[in-house]
N, C-alpha and C positions, 0 to 999 in steps of 0.2 A: 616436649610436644604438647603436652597438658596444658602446660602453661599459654601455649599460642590458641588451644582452643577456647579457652576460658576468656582471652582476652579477646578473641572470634566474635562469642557466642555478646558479653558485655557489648563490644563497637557496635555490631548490626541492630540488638536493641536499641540503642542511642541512636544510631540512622532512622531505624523504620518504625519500630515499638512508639520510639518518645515523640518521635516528629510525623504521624501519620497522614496529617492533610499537606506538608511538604512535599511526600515522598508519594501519595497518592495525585500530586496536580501534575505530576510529571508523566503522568500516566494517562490520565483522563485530558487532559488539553489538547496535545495532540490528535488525540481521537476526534476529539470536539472542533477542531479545524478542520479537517480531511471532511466531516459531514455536513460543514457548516459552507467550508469552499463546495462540497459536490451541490448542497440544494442551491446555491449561487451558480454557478457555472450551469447546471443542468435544468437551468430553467429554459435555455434553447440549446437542445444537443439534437437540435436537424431530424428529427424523427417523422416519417409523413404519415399525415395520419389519413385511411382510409376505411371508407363507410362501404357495409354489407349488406346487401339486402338480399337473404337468401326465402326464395321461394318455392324453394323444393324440399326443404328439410329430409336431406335424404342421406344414408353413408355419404353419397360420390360427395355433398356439397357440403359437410363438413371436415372431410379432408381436403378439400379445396381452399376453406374458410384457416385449417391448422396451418396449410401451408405459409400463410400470408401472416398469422399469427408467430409461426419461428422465427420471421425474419425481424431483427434486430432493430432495423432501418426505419422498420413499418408498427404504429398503431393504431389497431382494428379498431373501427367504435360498428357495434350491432344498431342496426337501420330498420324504421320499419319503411313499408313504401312510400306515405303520405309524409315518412318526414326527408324525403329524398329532396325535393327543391328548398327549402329549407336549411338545411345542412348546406349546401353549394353557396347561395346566398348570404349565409351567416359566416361561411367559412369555416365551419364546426370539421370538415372534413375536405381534402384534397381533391381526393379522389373517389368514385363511387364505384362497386364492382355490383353487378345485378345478376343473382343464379336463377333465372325463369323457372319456372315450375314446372312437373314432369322431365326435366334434366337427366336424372338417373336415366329414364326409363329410352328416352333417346338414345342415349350415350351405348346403352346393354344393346340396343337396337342398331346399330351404327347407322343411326342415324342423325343428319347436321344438324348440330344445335351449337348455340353462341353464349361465350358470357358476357353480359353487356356491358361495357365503361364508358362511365361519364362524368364531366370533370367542370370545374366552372372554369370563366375565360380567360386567366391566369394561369391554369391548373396542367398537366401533363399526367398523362394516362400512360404511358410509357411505361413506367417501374412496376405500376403493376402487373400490364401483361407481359413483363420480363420476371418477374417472379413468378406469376401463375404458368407461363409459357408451358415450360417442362415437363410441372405438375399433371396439366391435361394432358399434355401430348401422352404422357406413359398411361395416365388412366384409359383412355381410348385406344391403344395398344392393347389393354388389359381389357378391352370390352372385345373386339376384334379374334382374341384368343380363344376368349370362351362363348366365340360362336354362337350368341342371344341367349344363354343359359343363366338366367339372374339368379339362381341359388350358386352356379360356380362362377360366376362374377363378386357378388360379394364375399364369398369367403378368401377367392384370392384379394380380392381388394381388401380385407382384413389381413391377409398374412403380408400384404406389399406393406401397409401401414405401419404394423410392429417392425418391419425391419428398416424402415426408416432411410430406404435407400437411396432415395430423394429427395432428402434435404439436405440443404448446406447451409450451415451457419455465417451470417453473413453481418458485420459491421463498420463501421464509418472509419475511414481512418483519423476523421478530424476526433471522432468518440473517443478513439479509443489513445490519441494524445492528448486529448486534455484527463483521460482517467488515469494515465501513468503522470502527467505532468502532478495531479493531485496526490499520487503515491510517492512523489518526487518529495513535495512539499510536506506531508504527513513526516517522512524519514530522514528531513531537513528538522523538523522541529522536536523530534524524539532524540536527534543528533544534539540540539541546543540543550533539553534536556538531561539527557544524557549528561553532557562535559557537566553540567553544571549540577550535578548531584558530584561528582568527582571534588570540586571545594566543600560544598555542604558536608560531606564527609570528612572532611578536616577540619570542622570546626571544633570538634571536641580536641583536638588533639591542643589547639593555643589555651581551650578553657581548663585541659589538664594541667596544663600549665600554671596557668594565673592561680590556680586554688590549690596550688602545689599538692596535684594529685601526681602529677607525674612523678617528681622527686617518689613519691612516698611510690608508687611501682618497682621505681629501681633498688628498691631496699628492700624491697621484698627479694624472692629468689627468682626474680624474671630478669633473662639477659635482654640487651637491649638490642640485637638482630631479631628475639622472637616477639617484642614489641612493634617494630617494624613490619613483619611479614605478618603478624597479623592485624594491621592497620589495613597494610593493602591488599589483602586477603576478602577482609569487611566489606571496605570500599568495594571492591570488583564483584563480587557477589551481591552487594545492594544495586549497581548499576546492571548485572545481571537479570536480577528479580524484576526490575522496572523492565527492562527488555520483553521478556519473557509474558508478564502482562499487559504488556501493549500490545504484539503482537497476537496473543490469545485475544486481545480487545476485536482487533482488525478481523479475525477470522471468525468471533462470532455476529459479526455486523454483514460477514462475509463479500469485506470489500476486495477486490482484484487488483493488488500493488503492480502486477506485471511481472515479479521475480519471484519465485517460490520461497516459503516461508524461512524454511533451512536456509536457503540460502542467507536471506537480509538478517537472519539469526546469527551466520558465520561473521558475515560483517562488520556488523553493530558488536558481535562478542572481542574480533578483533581491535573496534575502536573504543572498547570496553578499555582495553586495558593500557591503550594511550591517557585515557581521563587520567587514570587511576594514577598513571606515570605524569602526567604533565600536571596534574595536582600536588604531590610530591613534591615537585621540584619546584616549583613556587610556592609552595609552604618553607622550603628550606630556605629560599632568599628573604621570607618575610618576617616581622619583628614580631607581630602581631596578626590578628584575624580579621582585623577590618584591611591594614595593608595587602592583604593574602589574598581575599575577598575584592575589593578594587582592582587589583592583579589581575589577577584569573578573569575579572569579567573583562575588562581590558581587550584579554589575549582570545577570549572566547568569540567575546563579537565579532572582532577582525577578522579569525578565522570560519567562520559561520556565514557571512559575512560573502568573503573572497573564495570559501571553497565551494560555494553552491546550491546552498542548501536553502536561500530564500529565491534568492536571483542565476537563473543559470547562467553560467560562467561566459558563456560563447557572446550575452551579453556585454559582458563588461571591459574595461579599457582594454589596450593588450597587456600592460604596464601589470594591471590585476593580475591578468590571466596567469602572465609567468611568476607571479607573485604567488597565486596560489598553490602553484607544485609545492612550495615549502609549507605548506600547512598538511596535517594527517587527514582534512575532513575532505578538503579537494579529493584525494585518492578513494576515500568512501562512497559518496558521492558519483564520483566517475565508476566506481564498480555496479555500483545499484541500476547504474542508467545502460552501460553494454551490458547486463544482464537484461532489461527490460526491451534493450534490442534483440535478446535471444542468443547471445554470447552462456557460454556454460559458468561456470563457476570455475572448470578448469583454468580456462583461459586466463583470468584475471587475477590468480595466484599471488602473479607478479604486485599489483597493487597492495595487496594484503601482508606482501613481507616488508613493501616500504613501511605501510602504518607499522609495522613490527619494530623495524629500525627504527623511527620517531618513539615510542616506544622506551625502546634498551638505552636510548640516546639519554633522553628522560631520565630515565631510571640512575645512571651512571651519575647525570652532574646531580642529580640528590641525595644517591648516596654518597658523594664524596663530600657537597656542602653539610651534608646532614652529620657524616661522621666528625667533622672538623668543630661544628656548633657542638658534640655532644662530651669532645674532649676540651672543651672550653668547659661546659658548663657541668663535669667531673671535676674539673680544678677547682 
């Protein structure tokens, strides 16, 4: 067991220690797409933007003014009055909401008072008195209760605020598909990633080779299964650590992938260890590191490619489509995305033991090609 840690502790140096900006682009890039596609894409994400012109500065009218600030859909730009025509003209704002002055004191009064909307001749007023609706309706309730008492009108109107009972959070659904569509593509490219730290990590293993460091390992008192399992031991724990800080990257940029972090952790860790395996086994077919390397990107592309990780699948021919079942990254891929429709983790089990069997499958034909090469090259 010594022996495999030592030979542990040597690989992951060699991975991450020797080759830092490597093993660091695999990390930082992906990131760097997700924010480079969001300021692309989010330069029109539908938001309407509406102008305030509050002239009562009072409680009532800046809860009035929060409510319209919660919503998702809506942003507020602060108005004074002279620059109300202006704004419509310029189109700096949609829509204009106007709190007349003395407001409060109406309102404590039950007496009518109006907020004014006005829009230029493109414009709809609609959403916003469909958001403000409510807001007033229950404030004027709340004034009605406490029967013209403005010292017990604003205090409840402060305790109605903290409880926040009337709002609803509210966003677009074209928003919030193109923000998973960007979480799509983020976990598509950590995925490309990913496999492709799985050959980097065997590159030492052909340079052991060549500088006949391997030979002089197996003379020492190391058997040649604990050289093995701590090869892909290395491997899966450096593709691990890249994991692990990408996903710490994402949370503190505090972007909203759609599926909970654990979760796209369980995933990525399961497809952790297909790399690991289908790197293996095309190291065992190969003579050399550049053949192994050609290989692997080969096998990588096609599958990156056809399982979904640039281009969604529902895309592509159907010829693809059923093409891509036989690839481990399709299954990843398809888990990330019924998670992001609010499918549990339970549910998609099932995905997670295929990549498992691609996997063991892996594993099998390189242990057997591997043990075959290593009783040749004992003779």
């Amino acid at each position: 067991m010594s022996n495999v840690l030592v030979l542990l502790k040597n690989n992951i140096n060699i991975a991450v220690l020797k080759q830092p900006k490597k093993f660091l682009l695999g990390i930082i890039v992906p990131i760097i797409i997700l924010l480079f596609s969001a300021q692309i894409l989010g330069r029109n994400n539908g938001r309407l933007n509406i102008g305030v012109i509050d002239k009562d500065n009072s409680a009532t009218s800046k809860m009035i003014i929060d409510t319209l600030k919660k919503d998702n859909t809506v942003k507020v730009v602060n108005l004074k009055e002279s620059e109300e025509k202006d704004a419509l003209i310029n189109q700096t704002v949609e829509t204009i909401v106007k709190i007349p002055d003395g407001y409060e004191d109406r309102v404590i009064n039950n007496k009518d008072v109006k907020i004014n909307t006005s829009t230029s001749e493109e414009g709809n007023t609609s959403l916003a008195k469909n958001i403000l609706g409510t807001e007033i309706r229950n404030i004027n309730d709340i004034a009605k209760v406490c029967g013209k008492n403005k010292e017990l009108y604003k205090k409840t109107l402060e305790s109605y605020a903290k409880s926040d009972s009337g709002s609803v959070k509210k966003q677009k659904l074209s928003d919030l598909s193109t923000q998973y569509t960007l979480g799509q593509i983020f976990i598509g490219f950590l995925i490309l990633f990913m496999l492709n730290r799985g050959i980097n990590n065997s590159e030492h293993y052909f340079k052991e080779k060549t500088e006949n460091v391997f030979t002089r390992i197996f003379i020492c008192p190391v058997k040649t299964w604990e050289y093995y399992v701590a090869d892909g031991i290395s491997s899966y724990l450096t593709i691990l650590l890249q994991i692990i800080l990408s996903l710490i990257g994402i949370k503190a940029i505090n972007y909203d992938l759609g599926v909970p972090i654990l979760s796209i952790f369980i995933v990525l860790n399961v497809l952790a260890v297909v790399a690991v395996a289908l790197s293996m086994m095309i190291r065992s077919f190969s003579k050399n590191a550049n053949q192994a390397g050609n290989t692997y990107m080969f096998v990588l592309i096609i599958m990156v490619m056809i399982g979904g990780c640039f281009v969604p699948y529902e895309f592509m021919p159907v010829t693809f489509q059923k093409l891509s079942y036989f690839t481990p990254v399709r299954w990843a891929m398809k888990s990330i995305i019924e998670m992001q429709l609010g499918i549990p983790l339970s549910s998609i089990v099932q995905y997670l033991g295929i990549m498992l069997l691609f996997a063991i499958a892996f594993f099998v034909i390189a242990a057997y090609k591997t043990s075959k090469q290593d009783k040749e090259f004992s003779i």
